[in-house]
N, C-alpha and C positions, 0 to 999 in steps of 0.2 A: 746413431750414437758412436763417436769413436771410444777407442782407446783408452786417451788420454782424459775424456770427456769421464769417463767410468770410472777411474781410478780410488777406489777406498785410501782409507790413510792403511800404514802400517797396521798390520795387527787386527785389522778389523776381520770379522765374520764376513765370507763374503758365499751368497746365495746364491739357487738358481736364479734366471731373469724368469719374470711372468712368461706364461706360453706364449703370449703373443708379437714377442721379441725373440726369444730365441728359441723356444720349443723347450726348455729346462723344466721339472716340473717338481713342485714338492711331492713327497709318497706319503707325508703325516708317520712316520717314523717317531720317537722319541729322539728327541735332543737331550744334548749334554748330559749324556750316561757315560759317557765315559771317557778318562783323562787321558793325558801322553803314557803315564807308568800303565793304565790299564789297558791301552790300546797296541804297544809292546806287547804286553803280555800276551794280548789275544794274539799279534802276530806271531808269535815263537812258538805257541800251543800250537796254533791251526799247522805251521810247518811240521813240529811235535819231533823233535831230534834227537828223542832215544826210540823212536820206533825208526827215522828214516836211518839212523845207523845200524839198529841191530836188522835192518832189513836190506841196506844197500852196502853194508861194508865190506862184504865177505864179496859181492857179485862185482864191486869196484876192483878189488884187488885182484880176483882173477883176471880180468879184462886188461889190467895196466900195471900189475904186480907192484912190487915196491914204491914205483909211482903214483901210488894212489893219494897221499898229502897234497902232489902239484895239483892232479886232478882234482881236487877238491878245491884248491884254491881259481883255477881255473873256470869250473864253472861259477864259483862267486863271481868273478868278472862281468860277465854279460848280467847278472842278477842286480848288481849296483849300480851297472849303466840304465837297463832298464828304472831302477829304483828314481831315478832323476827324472824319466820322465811322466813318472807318476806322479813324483810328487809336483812336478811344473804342473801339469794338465789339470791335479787336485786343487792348486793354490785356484786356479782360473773356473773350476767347475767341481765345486765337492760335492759329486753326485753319485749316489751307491750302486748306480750301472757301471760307475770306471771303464775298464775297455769295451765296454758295448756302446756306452753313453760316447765317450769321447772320440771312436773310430767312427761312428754314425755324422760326429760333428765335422772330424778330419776326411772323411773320405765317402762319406753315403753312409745310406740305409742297407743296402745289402751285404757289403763287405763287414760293416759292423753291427750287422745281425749273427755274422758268421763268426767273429771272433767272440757274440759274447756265448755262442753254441760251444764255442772251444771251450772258454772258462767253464759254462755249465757241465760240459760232459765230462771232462776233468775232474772237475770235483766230484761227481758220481764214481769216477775210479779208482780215486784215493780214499773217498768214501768206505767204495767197499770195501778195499785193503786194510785199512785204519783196524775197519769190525773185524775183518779174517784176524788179524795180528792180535788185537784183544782180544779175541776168542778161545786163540791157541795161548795165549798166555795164559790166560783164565785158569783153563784145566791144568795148564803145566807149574800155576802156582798153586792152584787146588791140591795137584798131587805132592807137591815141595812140602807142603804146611802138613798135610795129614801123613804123607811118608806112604802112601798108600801110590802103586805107580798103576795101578787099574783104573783109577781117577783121573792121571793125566791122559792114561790110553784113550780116557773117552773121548778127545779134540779127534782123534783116528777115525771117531762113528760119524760117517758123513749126515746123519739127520740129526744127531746131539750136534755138532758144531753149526749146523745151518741154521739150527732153533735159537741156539746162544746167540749166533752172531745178530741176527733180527732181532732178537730182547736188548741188545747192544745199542741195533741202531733206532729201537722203537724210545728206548731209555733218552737217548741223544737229542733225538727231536722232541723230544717233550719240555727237557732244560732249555733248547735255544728255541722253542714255541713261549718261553716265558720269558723273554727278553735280554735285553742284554745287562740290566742288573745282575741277573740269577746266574747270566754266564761270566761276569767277570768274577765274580765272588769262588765259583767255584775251579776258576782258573788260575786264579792267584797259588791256591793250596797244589795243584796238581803240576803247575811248571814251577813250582816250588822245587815240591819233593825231586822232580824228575834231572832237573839240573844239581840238586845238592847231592842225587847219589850218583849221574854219571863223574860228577868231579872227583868223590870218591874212588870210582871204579879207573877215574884215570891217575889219582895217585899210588892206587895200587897197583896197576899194574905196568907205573915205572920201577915200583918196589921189585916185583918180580921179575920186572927185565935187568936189575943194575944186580939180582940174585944169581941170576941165569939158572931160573928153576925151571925153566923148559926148553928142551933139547931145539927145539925150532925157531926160540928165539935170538933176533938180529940187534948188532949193535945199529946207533944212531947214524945215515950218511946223507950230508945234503944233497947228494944226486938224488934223493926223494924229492924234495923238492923240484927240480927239471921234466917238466911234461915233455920237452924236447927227447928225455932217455926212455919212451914208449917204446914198444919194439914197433910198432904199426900203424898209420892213420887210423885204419878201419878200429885198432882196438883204441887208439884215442879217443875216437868220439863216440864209442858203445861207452867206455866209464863217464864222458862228459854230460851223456846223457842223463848217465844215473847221478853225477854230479849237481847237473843242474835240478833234476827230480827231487833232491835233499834240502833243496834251498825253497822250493815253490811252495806259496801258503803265506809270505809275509806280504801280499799284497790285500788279505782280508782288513788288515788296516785302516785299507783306504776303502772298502766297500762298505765300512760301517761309519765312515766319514760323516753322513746327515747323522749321525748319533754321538759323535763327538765333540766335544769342548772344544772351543776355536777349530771348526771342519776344515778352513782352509788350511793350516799349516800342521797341527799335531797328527796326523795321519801320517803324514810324507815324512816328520822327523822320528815318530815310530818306529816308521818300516823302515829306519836307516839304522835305528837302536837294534832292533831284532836284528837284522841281518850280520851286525856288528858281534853280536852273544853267537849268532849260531855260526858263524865260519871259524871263531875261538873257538868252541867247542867241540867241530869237528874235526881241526887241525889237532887239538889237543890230544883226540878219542885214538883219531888215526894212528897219529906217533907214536903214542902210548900201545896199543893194541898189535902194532908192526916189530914195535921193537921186544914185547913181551914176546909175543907167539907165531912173529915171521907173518910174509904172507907167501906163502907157499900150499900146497893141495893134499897137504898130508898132517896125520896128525891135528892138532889145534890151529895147525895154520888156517890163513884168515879164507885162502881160496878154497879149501876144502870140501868141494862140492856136496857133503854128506849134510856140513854144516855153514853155508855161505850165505844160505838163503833167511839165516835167524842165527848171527856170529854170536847173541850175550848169553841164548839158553845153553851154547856150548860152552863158552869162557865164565860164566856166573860161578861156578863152583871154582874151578880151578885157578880162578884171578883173585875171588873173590873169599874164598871159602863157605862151605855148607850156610852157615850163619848168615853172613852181609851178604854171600849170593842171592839171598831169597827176597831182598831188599832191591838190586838189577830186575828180576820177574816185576817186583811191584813198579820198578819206575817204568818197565814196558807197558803194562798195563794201562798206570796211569797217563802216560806218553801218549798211548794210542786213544783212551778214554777219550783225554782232553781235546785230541782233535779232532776226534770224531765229530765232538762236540760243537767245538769252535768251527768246523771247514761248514756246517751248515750258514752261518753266517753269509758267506761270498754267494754262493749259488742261491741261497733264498732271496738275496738285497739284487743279485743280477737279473733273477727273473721275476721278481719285483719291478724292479728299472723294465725291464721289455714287456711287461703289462700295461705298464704308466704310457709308455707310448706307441701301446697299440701294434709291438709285433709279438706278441704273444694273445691269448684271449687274456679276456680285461677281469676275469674271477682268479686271479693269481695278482691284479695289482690292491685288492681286499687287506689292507692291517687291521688286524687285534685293537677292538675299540679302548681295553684296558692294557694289556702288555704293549700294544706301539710295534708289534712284530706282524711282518707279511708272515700271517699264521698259515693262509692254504700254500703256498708257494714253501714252506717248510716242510707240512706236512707231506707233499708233494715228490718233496728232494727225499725222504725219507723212504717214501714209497719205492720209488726210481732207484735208490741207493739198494735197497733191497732187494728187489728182482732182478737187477742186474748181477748182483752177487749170487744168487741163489741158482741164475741161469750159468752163470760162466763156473760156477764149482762142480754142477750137475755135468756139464760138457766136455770143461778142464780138469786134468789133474794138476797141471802151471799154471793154472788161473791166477795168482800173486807175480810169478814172475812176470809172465807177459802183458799183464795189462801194468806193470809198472813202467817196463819198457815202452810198451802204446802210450804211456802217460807223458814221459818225456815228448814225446810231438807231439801232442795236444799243449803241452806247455811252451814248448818253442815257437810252434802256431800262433797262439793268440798274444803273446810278450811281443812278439816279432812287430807283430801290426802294430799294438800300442806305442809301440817306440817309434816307428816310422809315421805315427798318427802324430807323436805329438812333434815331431821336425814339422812335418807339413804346416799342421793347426797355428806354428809361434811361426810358418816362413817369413812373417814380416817383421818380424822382431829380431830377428836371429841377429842382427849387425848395428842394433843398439848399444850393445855393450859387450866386454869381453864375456860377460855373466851367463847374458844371455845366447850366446853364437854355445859356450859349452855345456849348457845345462838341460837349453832346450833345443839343442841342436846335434853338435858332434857326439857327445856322450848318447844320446839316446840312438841315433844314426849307428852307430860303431854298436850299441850292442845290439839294435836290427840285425843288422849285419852277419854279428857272430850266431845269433839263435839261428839265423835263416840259411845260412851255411851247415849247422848242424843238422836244422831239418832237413836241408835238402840231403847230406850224408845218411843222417839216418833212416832217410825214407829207402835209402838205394840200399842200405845195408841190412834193414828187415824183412826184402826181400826171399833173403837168403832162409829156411828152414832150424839153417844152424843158430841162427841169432835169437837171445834167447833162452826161452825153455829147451829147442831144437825141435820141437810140435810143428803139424804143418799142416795145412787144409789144401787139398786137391795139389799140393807139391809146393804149395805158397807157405810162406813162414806164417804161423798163426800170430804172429807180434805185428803186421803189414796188414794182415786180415782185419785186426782189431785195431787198428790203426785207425784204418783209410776209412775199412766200412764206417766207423763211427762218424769222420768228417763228412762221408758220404751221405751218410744218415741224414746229419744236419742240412744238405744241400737242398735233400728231397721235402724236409718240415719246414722249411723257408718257402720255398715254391707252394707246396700247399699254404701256408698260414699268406702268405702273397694275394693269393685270389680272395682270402676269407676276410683279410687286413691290409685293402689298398690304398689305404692314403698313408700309413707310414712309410710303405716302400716306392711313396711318389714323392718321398719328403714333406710331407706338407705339416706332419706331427713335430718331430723334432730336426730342425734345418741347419743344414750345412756351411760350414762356415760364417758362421755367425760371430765377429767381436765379444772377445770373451771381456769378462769381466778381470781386470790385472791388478792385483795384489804390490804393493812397492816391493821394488827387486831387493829381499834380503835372503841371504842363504837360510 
């Protein structure tokens, strides 16, 4: 079958092929649960960008000081380029494995076993994070509302906050075990609230920068904008890192694509809407936040090492006043809720996808004969979310830091491939049209390029002890430790599941290069 022979009209659904053509496989998911407004939503939740600011802003601005707006804009770069060729690969294959499914087609079975290990292990990282951050909010709005500060003291008792955090993530998987009905409904209300009060908290506190009611606060200069005025490479691409950490999560989109209204193209124009709200929003937080309270290391400035690692529970009162402060606590809460909630999504539907075709065990490709959800493969990610968490707090006292930093190459990792999958996957279309050489070509190429440059900097730069928390294992920086061991990890569960699952990784399940099916070229 070519090409041309395949061709749907405009507009139409277009599906996997039967196995016996391409290896593409239905999972028996539920369809059409959810629209373009609803499948945004889930993307900007799952990202959740008042926990990645109050978690990444303060550690941005030490690393690139006043430059932290470029940086921000900066890592959206490679996040949009990426974004194109998602949604190209999507139009041709809306399949809820995404980059497992699609590197598996573009490049083999083993390379795209490994990137979809990237995406799964990833999302156990920010997983746990998501829970530590709602957690400590938890008790720190617990104590705000009763005025009682022995109540927030309790997030300090390391088995009160490990117990919370587990009820968090036992809560979580229980709503995305009941489908994606139960999770848009409950999404809507929660990136609701969390967007109407960071807007608030960023017109106040231009209020209080044009006051100068704080001695640290700067006026407005566009050299903020210039990632060129970084003092350093090395601190360039530690912020780019966390830059791009702040963006990752709009590509759950596409993972719940077979659950979608029109799967081939509302996913891909989704995750262009989400990415579009959340680089506004973080452009907005930043300028606003830089020019209130400075980013400097003292005082309420943003670098402030006392307070960088969680900037709104220090600025909420002072930006905000006692009152609408306690309003910032809830939208962290609800911020981290929500994506706790929604990030089970990506990782249940990817290893879903790698049960369907046989490189995982085939009792993880089992959906919910009534909810339409891969319920063990939830239950599963829930499981894993939590020991992991529970191991790395027991061990770490920087467990949030560092595994956020390990997060950024886990994410550069598996983006990197996809992009460069899907050049390969369209290489014979690429000089059809101007359309296709930039969408499914140069732009995805080009943002290859920049994640795979970052990873390779940042692999060299977490080396270092210093980078980080400054923790270190046997003189190695524990952010390199948690890093590599994790990709490592992945090498060795391939190899094993290889001997146990040999005809996927002989290709003979899902095949390589296979004529997709092509949707008519409209943006």
């Amino acid at each position: 079958m070519t090409q041309t022979e395949a061709r749907p009209q405009a507009g139409d659904t277009v599906r996997g092929a039967p196995s016996g053509e391409s290896g593409v496989r239905e999972k028996g998911l539920g369809g059409n649960s959810v629209g373009l407004m609803g499948s945004a939503v889930i993307g900007i939740s799952t990202v959740a960008p008042v926990y990645c600011l109050t978690s990444t802003l303060g550690s941005t601005a030490g690393e690139v000081g006043p430059q932290m707006p470029a940086v921000f804009l900066a890592g959206f770069l490679p996040m949009l380029l990426v974004a194109f060729a998602y949604r190209e690969l999507n139009r041709v294959m809306p399949d809820c494995g995404t980059s497992f499914t699609w590197t598996v087609k573009a490049f083999g079975p083993r390379l795209g076993w490994m990137c979809g290990w990237g995406l799964v292990i990833a999302t156990i990282i920010v997983l746990s994070n998501l829970a530590g951050v709602a957690t400590s909010y938890f008790w720190l709005l617990a104590g705000e509302i009763t005025g009682n500060a022995s109540i927030a003291a309790l997030d300090d008792n390391k088995a009160v906050h490990i117990v919370t955090c587990l009820a968090l993530i036992a809560a979580a998987t229980a709503v995305s075990y009941r489908g994606m009905t139960a999770t848009k409904g409950v999404q809507y209300a929660l990136v609701g609230l969390q967007l109407v009060v960071l807007a608030l908290f960023v017109v106040m506190a231009f209020q209080k920068a044009g006051s100068g009611s704080f001695d640290t606060g700067v006026d407005f200069s566009w050299s903020w904008m210039n990632p060129f005025a970084v003092e350093s490479f090395s601190a360039f691409t530690a912020g780019l890192s966390l830059a791009i950490f702040i963006y990752w999560g709009w590509d759950a989109c596409l993972t719940a694509n077979e659950e979608t209204t029109g799967s081939a193209k509302t996913p891909g124009r989704a995750a262009l809407i989400a990415m579009v709200v959340l680089v506004g929003s973080y452009l907005a937080t930043g300028i606003a936040a830089q020019m209130a309270v400075g980013s400097g290391d003292k005082g309420l400035g943003l670098a402030n090492p006392d307070t960088s690692d969680n900037v709104f529970a220090a600025l909420a009162g002072p930006v905000m006043g006692p009152a609408l402060g306690i309003l910032l606590f809830i939208a962290v809460v609800a911020s981290a809720t929500a994506s706790l909630q929604t990030t089970f999504i990506p990782v249940a539907r990817t290893v879903l996808a790698m049960s369907a075709y046989e490189a995982l065990p085939p009792s993880y490709a089992k959906v919910h004969p009534r909810f339409k959800t891969p319920g063990r493969a939830t239950v599963m990610a829930g499981i894993a979310t939590g020991v992991f968490y529970t191991v790395m707090t027991l061990v770490s006292e920087h467990v949030l830091v560092d595994t956020i930093y390990a997060l950024g190459l886990m994410i550069c990792f598996y983006y990197s491939i996809t992009a460069f999958a899907c050049a390969w996957y369209f290489r014979r279309d690429l000089f059809r049209s101007a359309r296709d050489f930039l969408f499914k070509g140069f732009c995805p190429v080009l943002g290859g390029v920049l994640l795979t440059a970052v990873f390779g900097k940042t692999l060299y730069d977490m080396w270092d002890p210093a980078y980080g928390s400054g923790s270190a294992v046997f003189g190695v920086g524990s952010v390199f430790v948690i890093g590599v061991g994790l990709l490592a990890l992945g090498l060795v569960i391939m190899f094993i599941t290889e001997r146990r699952s040999p005809a996927f990784f002989r290709g003979e399940v899902l095949t390589k290069e296979t004529p997709a099916l092509v949707v008519a070229d409209t943006v």
